[in-house]
N, C-alpha and C positions, 0 to 999 in steps of 0.2 A: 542506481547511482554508480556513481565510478570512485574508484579510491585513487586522491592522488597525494603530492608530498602534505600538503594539509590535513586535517584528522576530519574531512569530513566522510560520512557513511552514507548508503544505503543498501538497495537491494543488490548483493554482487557476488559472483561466483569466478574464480579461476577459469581462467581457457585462454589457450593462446600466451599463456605467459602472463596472462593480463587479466584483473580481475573487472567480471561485467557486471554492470548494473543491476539492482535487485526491484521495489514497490509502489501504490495508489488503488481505487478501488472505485465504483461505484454505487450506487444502490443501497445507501446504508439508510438508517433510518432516520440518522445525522443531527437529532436533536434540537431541532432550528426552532423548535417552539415551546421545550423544556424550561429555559433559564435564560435571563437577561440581565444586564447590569454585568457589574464586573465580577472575574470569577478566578479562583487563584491557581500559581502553578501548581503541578501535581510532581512530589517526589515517587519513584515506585520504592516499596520497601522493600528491597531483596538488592544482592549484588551480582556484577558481575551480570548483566542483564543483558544487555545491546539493544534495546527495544527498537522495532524495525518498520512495524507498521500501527495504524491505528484506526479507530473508529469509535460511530458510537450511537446510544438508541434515542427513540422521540426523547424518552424523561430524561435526556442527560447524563445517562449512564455511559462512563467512557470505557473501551476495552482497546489492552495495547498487545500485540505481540511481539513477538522475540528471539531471538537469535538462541536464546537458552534455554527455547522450547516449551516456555509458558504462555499462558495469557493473564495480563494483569488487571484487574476490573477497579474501576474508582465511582462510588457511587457520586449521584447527583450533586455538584457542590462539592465536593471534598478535596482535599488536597493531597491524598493519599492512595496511590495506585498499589495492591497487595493481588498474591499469585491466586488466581481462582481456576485455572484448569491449567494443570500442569503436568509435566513429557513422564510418560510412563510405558513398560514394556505393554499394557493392556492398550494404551491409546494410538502407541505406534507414535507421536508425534516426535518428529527429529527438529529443525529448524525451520520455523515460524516467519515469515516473509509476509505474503497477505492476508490482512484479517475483516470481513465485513461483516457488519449485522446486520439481517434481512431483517423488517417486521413481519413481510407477508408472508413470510413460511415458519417465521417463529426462530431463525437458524442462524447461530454465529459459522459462516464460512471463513476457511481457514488455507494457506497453502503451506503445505508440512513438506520441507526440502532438506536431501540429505545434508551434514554439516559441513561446510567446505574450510570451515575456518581451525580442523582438528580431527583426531582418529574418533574423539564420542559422540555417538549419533549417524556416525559419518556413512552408515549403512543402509541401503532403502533404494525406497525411488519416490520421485514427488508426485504428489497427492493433492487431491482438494479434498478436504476434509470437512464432515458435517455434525454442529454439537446443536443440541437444544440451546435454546438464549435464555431462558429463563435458569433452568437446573443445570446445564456445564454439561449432561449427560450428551456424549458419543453419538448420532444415528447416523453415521457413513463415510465410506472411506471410496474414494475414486481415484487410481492411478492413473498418472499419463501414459498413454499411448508410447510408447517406442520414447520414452525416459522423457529428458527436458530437465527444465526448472520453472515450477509453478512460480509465480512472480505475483499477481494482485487477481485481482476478481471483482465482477458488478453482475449484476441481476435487473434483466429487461424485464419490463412491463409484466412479459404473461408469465414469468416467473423462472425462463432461461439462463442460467447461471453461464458468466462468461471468466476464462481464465487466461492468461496471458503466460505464455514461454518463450524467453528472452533469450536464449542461445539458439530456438530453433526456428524464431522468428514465425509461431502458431496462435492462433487464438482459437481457444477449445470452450466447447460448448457442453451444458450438462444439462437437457431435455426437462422439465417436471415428472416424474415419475420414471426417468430412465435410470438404469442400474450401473453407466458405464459414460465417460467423457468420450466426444468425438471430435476428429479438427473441423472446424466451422472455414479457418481459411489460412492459409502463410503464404507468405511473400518475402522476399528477400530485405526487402523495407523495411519489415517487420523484428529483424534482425536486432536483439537492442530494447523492442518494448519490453513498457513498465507498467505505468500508470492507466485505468480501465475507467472509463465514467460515461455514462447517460446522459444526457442534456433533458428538458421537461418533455421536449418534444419528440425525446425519441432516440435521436439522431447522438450513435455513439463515436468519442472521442478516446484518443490514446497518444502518451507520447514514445520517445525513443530516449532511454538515457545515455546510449553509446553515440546516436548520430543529431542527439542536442535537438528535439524538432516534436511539436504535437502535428497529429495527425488523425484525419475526418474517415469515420470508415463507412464506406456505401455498405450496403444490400445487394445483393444480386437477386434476377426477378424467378430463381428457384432456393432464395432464403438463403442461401450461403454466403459468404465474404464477400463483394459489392467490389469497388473503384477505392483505393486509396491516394486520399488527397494531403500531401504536406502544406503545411499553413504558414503564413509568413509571420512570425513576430514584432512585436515592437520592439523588442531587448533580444539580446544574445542570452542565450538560453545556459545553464551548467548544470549539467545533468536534474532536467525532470525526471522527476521520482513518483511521489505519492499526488494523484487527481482525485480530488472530491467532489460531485456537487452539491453546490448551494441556494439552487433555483436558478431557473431561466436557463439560459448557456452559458452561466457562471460559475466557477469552481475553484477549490482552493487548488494551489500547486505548491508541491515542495519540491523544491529544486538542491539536490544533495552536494555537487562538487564546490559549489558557492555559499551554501547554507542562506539561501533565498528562501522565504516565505510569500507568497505572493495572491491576490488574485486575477486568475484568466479569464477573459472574456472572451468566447467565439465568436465571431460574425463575419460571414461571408468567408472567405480564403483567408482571414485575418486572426490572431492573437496577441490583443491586447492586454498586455500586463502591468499592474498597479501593485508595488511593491508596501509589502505589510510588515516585514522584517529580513534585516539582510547582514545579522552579524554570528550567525549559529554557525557549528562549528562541523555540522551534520544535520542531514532535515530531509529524513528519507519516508513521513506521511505527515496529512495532518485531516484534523475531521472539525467539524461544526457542533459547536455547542450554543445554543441560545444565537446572540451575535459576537461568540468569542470563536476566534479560532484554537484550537490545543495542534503544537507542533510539537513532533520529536526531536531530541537533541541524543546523539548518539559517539561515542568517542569510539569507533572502530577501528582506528589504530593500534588499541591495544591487542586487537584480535590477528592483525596481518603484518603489526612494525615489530618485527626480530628486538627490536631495543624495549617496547615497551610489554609486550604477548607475556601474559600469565601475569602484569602486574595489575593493580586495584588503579582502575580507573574513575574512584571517585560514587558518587553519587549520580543517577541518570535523572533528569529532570526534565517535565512537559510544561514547555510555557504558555502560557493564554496569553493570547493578540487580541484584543478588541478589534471588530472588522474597519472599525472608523479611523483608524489610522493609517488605511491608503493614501498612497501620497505623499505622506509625512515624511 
């Protein structure tokens, strides 16, 4: 996301005088067959939160992360997001950018990034981090290569954890059973990604929230980083943020500088967009519940506007979208 005179947020770090874009993810387990009907917003119970990214598992279980270095879990149905793995000198966790639930490894993936928004936490180097999904418990910690900022994360098919760095314009890859992340591929393009997600067939997508653009990422025929292809939209785009999928070559998209909600359609060189909510004030992830969407709303003005920094921004609240008011 980009911070601009408006209070919207997402994934963003200082450089250049300017603060970049921070989240999106894919591979989650996204809950699509958990819960249906309508389903309420979720307050989280803690303050001072920033919640930045999200997700969630088959039964409906939502997990959010956060800029204040928790993760906040809301059971099935509930309307109440509380801290269930939280920033500790044992965890090493700094600032919480992407969060995914894998089923198939059993493992909430996380990117823990130094805090850019203050001197606490603000020491480290970013991380993709690995907790059990069930018990919260810790099993791994993976530093980036030659620093960065860990931004979102998805998980291919045979179980290759992918992670996205938005300043160095990499996407890093983390093997099944390897001890250590490697760069899979960068490109100057790349400069800007955020958002990371799979399609059913495979074939992964990403966008840029500094250069407003989703984009197709090949293969090359020795497994590395392929052809990148920019896609054309139906809409102007305000900082894509958080990409989910929700089958086929559909995904949710939060788009932060506009506080758009939206679904994306891939096909061919093409990005078709059908707008599900377009008055949030901040909208840096959103994940699949049943057929609701849950989006973030995030005031990160208080964390970067000199007039409003240190004071109580309220309440953070995650709204459900039912998917059937595209369009509307």
């Amino acid at each position: 996301m980009v911070f601009t005179s408006r209070t919207h947020f997402g994934r963003s770090l200082v450089l250049s005088a300017a603060l970049l874009a921070l989240a999106g993810c894919s591979g989650e387990g996204g809950g699509e067959a958990a819960l249906s009907g309508p389903l309420p917003n979720i307050a989280i119970a803690d303050t001072m939160v920033f919640p930045e990214s999200i997700t969630s598992r088959a039964d409906g279980t939502v997990l959010i992360g956060s800029v204040k270095g928790n993760v906040y879990k809301v059971e099935p149905g509930s309307d109440t997001a509380t801290a269930w793995i939280e920033t500790s000198p044992e965890n090493g966790i700094l600032t919480i950018l992407g969060v995914l639930a894998d089923e198939g490894s059993n493992t909430l993936w996380l990117c823990s990034d130094p805090n850019f928004f203050g001197s606490e936490r603000s020491q480290g180097v970013a991380s993709v981090m690995a907790f059990d999904l069930d018990s919260g418990d810790q099993t791994g910690v993976y530093p980036f290569p030659d620093g960065g900022m860990c931004n979102d994360i998805a998980v291919g098919d045979d179980g290759t954890v992918y992670a996205t760095d938005t300043p160095g314009g990499r996407i890093l890859t983390l093997s099944p059973g390897a001890d250590s992340l490697e760069v899979w591929g960068q490109d100057e393009r790349l400069k800007g990604i955020d958002g990371i997600a799979f399609a059913d067939d495979g074939t992964l997508y990403v966008n840029n929230v500094q250069r407003n653009s989703f984009l197709r990422v090949g293969r090359g025929a020795d497994g590395r980083m392929g052809e990148l292809t920019e896609l054309t939209s139906s809409v102007e785009l305000g900082g894509p943020d958080g990409l989910r999928p929700i089958g086929g070559n559909r995904f949710l998209s939060a788009e932060s500088t506009i506080g758009r909600l939206s679904i994306v359609t891939f096909s061919g060189d093409r990005a078709d967009v059908q707008v599900l909510k377009d008055d949030l004030l901040s909208s840096p992830g959103a994940t699949l519940v049943g057929d609701t969407a849950y989006v973030l709303e995030s005031n990160a003005a208080y964390l970067f506007n000199p007039d409003l920094r240190g004071k109580d921004p309220g309440p953070f609240i995650v709204y459900a979208v039912p998917l059937n008011t595209a369009g509307q």
